[in-house]
N, C-alpha and C positions, 0 to 999 in steps of 0.2 A: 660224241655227238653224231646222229645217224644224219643222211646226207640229208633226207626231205628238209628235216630241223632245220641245217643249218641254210639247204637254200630258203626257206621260211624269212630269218634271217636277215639274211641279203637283200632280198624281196622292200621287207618291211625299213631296213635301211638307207635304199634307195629312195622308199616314198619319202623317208624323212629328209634324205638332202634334197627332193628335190620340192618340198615343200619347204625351205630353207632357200634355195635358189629363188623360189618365185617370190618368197616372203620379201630378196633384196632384189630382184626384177622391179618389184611394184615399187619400192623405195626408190631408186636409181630412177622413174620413170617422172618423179617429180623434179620441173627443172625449178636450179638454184635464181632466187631473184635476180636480177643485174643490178650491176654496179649503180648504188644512188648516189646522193647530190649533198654538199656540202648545207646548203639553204633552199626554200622554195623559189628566191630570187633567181639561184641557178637554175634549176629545175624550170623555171619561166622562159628564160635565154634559151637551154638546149630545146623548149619546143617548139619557140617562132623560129628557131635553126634548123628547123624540120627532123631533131634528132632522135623527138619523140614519137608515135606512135598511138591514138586512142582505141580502146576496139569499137567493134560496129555495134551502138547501141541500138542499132534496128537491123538486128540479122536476122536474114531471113528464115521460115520459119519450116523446117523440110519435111516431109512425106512422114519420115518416122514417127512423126510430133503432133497430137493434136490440140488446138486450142479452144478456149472455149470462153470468152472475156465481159466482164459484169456484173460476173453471180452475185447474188445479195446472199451473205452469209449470217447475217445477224440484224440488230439494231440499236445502236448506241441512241439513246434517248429519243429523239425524231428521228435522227439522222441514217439512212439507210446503210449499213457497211458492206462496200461491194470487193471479191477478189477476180482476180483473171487467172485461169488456171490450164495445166500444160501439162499433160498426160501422153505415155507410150500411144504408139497407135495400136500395140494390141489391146488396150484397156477395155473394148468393147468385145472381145471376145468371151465367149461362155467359159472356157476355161482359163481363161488369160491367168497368170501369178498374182498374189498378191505385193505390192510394192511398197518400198518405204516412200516416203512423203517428206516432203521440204515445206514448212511458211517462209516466206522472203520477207522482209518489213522493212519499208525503205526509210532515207532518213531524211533530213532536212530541218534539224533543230528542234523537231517537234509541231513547227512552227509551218512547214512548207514540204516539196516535194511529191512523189505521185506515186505510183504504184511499178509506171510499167520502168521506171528505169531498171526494175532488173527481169526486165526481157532476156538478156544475155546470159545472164544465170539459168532462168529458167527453161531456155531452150537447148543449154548445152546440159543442165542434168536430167531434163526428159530425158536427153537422147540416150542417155546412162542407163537407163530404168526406172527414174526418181516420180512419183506425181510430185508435181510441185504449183505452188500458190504463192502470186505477190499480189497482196493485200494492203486496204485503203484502211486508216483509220482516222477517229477524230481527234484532227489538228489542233493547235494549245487557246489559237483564236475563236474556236466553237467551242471546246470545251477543256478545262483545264484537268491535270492529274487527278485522279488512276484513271481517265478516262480511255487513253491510250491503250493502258494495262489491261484494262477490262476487253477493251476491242478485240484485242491480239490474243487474250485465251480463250474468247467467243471464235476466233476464228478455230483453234484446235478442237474445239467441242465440236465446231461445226461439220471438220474434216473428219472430226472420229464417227459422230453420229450418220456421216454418211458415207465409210469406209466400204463397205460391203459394195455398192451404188459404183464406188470408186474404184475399186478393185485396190483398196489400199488396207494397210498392214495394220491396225490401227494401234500395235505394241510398238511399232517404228517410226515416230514420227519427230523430226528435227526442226529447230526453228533458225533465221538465219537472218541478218541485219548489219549495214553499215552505222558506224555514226549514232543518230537516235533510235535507227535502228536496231542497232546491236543492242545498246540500252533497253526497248523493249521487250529484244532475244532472252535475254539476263532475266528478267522481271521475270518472262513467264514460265521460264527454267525454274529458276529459285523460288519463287513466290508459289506457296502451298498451304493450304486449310486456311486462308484468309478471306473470307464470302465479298467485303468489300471493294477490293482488290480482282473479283471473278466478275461483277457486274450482271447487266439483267440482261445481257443481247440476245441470249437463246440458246437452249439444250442445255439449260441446267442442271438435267440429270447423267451427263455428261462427262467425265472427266478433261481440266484443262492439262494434264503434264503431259511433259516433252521430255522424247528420249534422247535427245541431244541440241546442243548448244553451238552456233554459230558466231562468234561477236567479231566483224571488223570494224574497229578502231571506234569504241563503243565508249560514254564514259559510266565506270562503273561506283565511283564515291562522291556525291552531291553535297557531302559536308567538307568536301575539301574546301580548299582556299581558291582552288580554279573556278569552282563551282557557287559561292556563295554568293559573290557580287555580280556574276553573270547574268545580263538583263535575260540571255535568252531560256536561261534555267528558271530566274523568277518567273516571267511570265508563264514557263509550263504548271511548275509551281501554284500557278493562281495568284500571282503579285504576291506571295507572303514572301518577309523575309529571313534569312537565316537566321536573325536574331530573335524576331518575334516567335519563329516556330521551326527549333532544327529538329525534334521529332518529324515534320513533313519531309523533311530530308534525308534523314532517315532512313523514313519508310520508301520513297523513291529510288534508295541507291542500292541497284543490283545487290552488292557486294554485304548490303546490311539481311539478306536470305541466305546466305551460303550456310547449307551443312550437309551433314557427310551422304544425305543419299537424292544427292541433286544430281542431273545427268551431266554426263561428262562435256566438254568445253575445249573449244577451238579458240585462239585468241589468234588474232594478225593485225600488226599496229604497224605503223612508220616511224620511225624511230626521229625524226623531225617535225613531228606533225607538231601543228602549234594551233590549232582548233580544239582537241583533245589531246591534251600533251600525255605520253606514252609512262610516264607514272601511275596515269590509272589503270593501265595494261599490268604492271607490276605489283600496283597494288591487290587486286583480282589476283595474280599469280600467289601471293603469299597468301591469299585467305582460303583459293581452294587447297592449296598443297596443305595446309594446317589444318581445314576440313578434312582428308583425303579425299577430293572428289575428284574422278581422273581427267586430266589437260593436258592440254597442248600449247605451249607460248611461241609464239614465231614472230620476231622482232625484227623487224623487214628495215635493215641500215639505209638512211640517206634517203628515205622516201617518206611524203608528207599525208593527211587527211585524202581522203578518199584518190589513195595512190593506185587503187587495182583499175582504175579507169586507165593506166597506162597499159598497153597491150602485151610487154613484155612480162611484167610484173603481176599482169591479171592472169597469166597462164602457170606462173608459180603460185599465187593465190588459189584459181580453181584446182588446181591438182591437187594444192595440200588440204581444201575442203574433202576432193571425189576421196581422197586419201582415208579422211579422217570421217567422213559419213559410212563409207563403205566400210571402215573399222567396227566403227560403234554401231549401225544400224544394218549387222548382217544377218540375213538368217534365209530359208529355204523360200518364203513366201509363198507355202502351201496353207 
């Protein structure tokens, strides 16, 4: 072997361990949950014991970051559907990159909840590079299933059709939810070629998919036994009940769309949670793994329903998101 070759070699040897090193740099860089809690009862005690921590739901909003809060993105029936949205500050420049994009979908049983609780999300993955959007939809008391669904892929249409505008990716876009909102996440992941289900809000020439899947602590099978007699799922439902119509259940449960060319999926549950008990997490686990559609299960011990509001826990939560979007929604952004 003549020397250039083999310094060649070497050269290219090196690149490779030390894209090996960074590959377990970026790993290592995720910290492990903390220690949780026997019951929520506990979990109750260690925080009037001051042992817990929340983070700053209203942190402040820095230089890097621009806002821009109210946009009307669609129209659910009357109702105007409006997001707040959080963009790099280079977004305004002529040559700025093109960026992957986040929806945020808050949760609140379908029934309640707002948009800006996830400020915090949104202002820690600007800073990342991400556009990002947490979006209003109609609630189960205006109007009941697929209305929600419809909302939440009107908002992707909306973000794709004005990607250029946005300086976003519009082959990169992820969707992201606690709760009912994970359950949205899911729907508009999985749910594909079904006109009923897309709704009339706008830019129906449009495409609604999503290149990636967000769900914390989501539930994903509505004909379960959790799910059947649940007042707050009937009334998303439209008051039907499982007996009279488990087709409508059916068609509401994430986990009834799974197939194999659905975008890949984050899951992170509490493994105590008893609002959505963490069998639906597993369940979803066996159905994409049997799809092969690629996932991630992170089954967070001793911690309950919307546990990343704890400040320790939401820093292992956001990292194995930036982990797992930066995974799947990579690419040059030229």
């Amino acid at each position: 072997m003549n020397i250039g070759k083999r310094h060649g070699l070497q050269i290219l040897s090196l690149v490779a361990l030390f894209a090996v090193l960074h590959a377990a740099r970026v790993r290592a860089e995720v910290p492990p949950a903390p220690a949780g809690y026997s019951s929520e009862t506990a979990i109750k005690a260690a925080f009037f014991a001051g042992l817990l921590k929340t983070i700053d739901v209203n942190l402040p909003v820095p230089a890097a970051v621009k806002v821009e809060k109210g946009i009307e993105y669609g129209k659910g029936g009357d109702v105007a559907l409006k997001l707040d949205l959080y963009q790099p500050a280079d977004e305004g420049k002529s040559d700025a990159a093109l960026h992957p994009a986040i929806i945020f979908v808050h949760g609140g049983a379908w029934k309640g909840g707002n948009r800006e609780i996830y400020h915090y999300y949104c202002v820690k993955l600007a800073e990342q590079g991400y556009v990002v959007a947490t979006v209003s939809y109609r609630l189960s008391d205006v109007a009941p299933f697929p209305a929600a669904v419809q909302d939440v892929k009107c908002a992707v249409r909306w973000l794709r059709a004005n990607a250029q505008r946005l300086h976003v990716d519009p082959n990169r876009i992820a969707m992201a939810g606690g709760s009912a909102g994970g359950h949205l996440s899911m729907m508009a992941g999985y749910v594909t070629d079904q006109p009923e289900l897309e709704g009339t809000g706008g830019h129906p020439e449009v495409s609604s998919r999503i290149q990636a899947v967000v769900n914390l602590y989501g539930p994903t099978d509505l004909t379960t036994d959790f799910a059947r007699d649940n007042d707050v799922v009937v009334k998303f439902l439209g008051g039907e009940s499982y007996a009279d119509d488990p087709d409508l259940y059916a068609q509401a449960s994430p986990i009834t769309h799974v197939s194999a060319d659905d975008p890949p999926t984050l899951i992170l549950h509490g493994s105590i949670d008893t609002v959505v008990p963490i069998s639906q997490a597993e369940l979803l686990v066996d159905k994409l793994k049997a799809a092969g559609v690629p996932h991630e299960y992170d089954r967070v011990e001793g911690w309950p329903h919307t546990m990343d509001l704890e400040a320790n826990v939401n820093r292992h939560c956001l990292a194995k998101i930036e982990e797992f979007l930066d995974k799947h929604l990579q690419g040059d952004g030229k």
